[in-house]
C-alpha positions in Angstrom: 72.8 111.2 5.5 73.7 108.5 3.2 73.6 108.7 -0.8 70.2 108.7 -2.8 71.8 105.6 -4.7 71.5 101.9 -4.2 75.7 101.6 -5.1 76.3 104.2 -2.6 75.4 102.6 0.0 77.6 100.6 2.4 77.5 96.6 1.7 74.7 94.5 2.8 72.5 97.4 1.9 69.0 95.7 0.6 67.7 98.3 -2.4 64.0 97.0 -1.9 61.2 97.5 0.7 60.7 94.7 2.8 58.9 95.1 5.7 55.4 96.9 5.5 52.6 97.5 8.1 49.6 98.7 6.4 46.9 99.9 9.2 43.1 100.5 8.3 40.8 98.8 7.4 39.3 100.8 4.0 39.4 98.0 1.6 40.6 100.9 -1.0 44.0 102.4 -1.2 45.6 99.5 1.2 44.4 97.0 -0.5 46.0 98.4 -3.9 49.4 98.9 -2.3 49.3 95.5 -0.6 48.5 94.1 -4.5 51.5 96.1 -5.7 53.6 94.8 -2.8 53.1 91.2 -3.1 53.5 91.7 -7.3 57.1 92.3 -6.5 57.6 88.9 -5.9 59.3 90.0 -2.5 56.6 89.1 -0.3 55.1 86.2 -0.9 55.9 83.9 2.4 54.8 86.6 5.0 51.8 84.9 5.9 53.2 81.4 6.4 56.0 83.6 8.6 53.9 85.1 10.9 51.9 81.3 11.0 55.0 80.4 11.9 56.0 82.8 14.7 52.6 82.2 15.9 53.6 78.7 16.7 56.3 79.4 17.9 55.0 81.8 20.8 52.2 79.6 21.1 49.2 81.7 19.5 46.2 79.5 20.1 44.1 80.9 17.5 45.2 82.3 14.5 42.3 84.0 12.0 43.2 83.8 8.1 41.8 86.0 6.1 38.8 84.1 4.2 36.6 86.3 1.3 36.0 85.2 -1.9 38.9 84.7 -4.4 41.3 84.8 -1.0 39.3 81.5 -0.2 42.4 78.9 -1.2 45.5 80.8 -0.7 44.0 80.3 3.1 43.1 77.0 2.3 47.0 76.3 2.3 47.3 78.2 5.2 44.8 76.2 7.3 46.9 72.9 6.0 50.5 75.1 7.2 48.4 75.7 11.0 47.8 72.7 10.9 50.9 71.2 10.3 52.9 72.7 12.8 50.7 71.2 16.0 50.3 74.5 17.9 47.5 76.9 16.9 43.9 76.0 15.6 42.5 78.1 12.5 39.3 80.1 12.9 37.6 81.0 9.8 35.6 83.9 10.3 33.1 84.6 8.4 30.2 87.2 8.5 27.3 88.5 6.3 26.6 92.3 5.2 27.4 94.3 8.6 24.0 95.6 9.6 25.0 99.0 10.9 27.2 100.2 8.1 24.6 98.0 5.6 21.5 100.1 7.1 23.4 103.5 7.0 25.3 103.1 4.2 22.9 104.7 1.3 20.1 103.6 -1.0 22.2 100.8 -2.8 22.4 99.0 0.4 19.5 98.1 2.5 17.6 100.7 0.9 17.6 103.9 3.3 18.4 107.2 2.6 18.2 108.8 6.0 19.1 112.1 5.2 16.4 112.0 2.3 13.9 110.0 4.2 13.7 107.7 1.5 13.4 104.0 1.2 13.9 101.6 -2.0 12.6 97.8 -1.5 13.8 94.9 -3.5 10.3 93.6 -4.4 7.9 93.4 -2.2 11.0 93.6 0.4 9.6 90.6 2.3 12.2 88.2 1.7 14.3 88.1 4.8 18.2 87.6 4.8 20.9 86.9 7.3 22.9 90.0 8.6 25.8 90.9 11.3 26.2 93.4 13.9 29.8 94.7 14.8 28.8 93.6 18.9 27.6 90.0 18.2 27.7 88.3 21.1 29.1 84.3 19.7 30.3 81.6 22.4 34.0 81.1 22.9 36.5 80.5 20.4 37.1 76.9 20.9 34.1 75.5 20.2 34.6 76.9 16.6 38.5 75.9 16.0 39.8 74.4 13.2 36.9 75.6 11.4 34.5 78.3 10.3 32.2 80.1 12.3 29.3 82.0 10.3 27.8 84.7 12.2 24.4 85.3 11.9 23.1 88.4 14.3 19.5 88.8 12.6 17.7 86.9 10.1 15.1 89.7 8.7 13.7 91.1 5.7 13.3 94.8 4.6 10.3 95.7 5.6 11.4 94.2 9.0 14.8 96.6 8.8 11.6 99.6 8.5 9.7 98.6 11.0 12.4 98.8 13.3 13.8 101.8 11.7 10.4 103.5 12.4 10.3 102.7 15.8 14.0 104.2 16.3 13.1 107.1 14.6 9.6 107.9 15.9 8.1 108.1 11.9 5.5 106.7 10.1 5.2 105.6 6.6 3.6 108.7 6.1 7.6 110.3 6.9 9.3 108.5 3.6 9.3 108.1 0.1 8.9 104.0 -0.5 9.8 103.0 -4.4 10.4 99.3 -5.1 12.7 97.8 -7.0 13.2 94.7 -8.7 15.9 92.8 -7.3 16.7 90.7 -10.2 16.8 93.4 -12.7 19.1 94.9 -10.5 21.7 92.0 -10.4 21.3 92.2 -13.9 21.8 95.8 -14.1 24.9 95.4 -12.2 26.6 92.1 -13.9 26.4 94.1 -17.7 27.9 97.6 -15.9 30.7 95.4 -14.3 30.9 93.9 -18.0 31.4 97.4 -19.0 34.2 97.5 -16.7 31.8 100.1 -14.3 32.3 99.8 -10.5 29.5 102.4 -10.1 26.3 99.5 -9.9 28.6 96.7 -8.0 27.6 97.5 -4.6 24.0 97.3 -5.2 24.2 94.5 -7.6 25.9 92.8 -4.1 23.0 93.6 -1.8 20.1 93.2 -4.5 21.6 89.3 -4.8 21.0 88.3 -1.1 17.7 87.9 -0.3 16.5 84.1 1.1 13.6 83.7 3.5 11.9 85.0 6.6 12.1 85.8 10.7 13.1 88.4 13.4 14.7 89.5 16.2 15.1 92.1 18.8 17.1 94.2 17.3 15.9 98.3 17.8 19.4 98.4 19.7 21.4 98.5 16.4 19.7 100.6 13.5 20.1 104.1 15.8 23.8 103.4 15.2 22.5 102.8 11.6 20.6 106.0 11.4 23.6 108.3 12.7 25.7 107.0 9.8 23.7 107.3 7.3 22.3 110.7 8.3 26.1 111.8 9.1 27.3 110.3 5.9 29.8 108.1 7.9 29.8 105.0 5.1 32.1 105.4 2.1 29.7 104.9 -0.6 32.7 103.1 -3.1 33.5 100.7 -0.5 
């Protein structure tokens, strides 16, 4: 076994982590030791390598990550795709996951499945766009070197019950219904981030959404819904 020292080792021996494969998907712990990672310095042109490579097999489609403040680093990698003449770019982006959004607690869409308890923004009649993890979408091409919004439901709250009823074989009668003002909540949220709490930030999220109005078949989806929330399946940080 070799030394525990970097000048004990035999020449050409790099004293510094350079390849990493993070799996999961938690948006937590991975993401901080991916932050730490690329802080080194050490890191930085991994994205444009594997854009590269991808080229260079002859990847079609390549999906760059796109969310919020990760919006113009991939911005740059669109132009690199681009460049190259292989693969198109497909920006991916989805609304509030409807499965882990119904069963995901209270701050969410409002359920509390385990409590039988349900908090509307208002009167919980303003409908918004949501995602399920199966959505069926048309194929990739048509979408390439852009972005491709997916919108499996438009629907409101009270919509999200109704359904939720039906799946569940209650009645109003079954849950505790408080409302809540969605405003106030933002509100709520933006001073406790302020106060450098994370504790109101995912209901300040979901309290912010909110547009206007429709429906859709969509019973199939909140008994997937239910079972997390009742089996506590959601992370409630995340």
């Amino acid at each position: 076994m070799a030394g525990g020292y970097g000048n004990d080792q035999p020449q050409g021996f790099s004293n510094r982590i350079e390849k990493v494969a993070i799996v999961g998907a938690g948006g937590q712990v991975g993401k901080q030791i991916a932050e730490h990672l690329l802080k080194t310095g050490k890191m930085s042109d991994n994205i444009s390598k594997l854009v590269r490579a991808a080229a260079k097999a002859g990847v079609p489609y390549v999906l760059p990550n796109w969310f919020g403040h990760d919006a113009a680093n991939s911005t740059l990698i669109c132009t690199e795709i681009e460049s190259l003449g292989i693969s198109s770019y497909l920006l991916l982006v989805c609304n509030f996951w409807y499965e882990f959004s119904l069963g995901g607690g209270p701050d969410r869409y409002g359920f509390d499945f385990k409590k039988r308890s349900f908090v509307l923004f208002d009167d919980g009649n303003v409908a918004i766009n949501t995602s399920t993890w199966t959505d069926r979408s048309p194929t990739l091409s048509q979408f390439r070197d852009g972005s491709i919004y997916i919108s499996s439901f438009r629907l409101s709250q009270r919509d999200m019950f109704e359904s939720v009823k039906r799946v569940t074989g209650t009645t109003d009668a079954d849950w505790t219904i408080t409302h809540e003002a969605a405003e106030q909540c933002w509100k709520d949220g933006q001073a406790a981030l302020q106060q450098g709490s994370m504790n109101a930030f995912t209901k300040m999220l979901y309290s912010r959404t909110p547009t206007a109005t429709a429906t859709t078949n969509l019973d199939e989806f909140p008994a997937i819904g239910v079972r997390m929330g009742e089996n506590g399946e959601v992370s409630q940080p995340h």
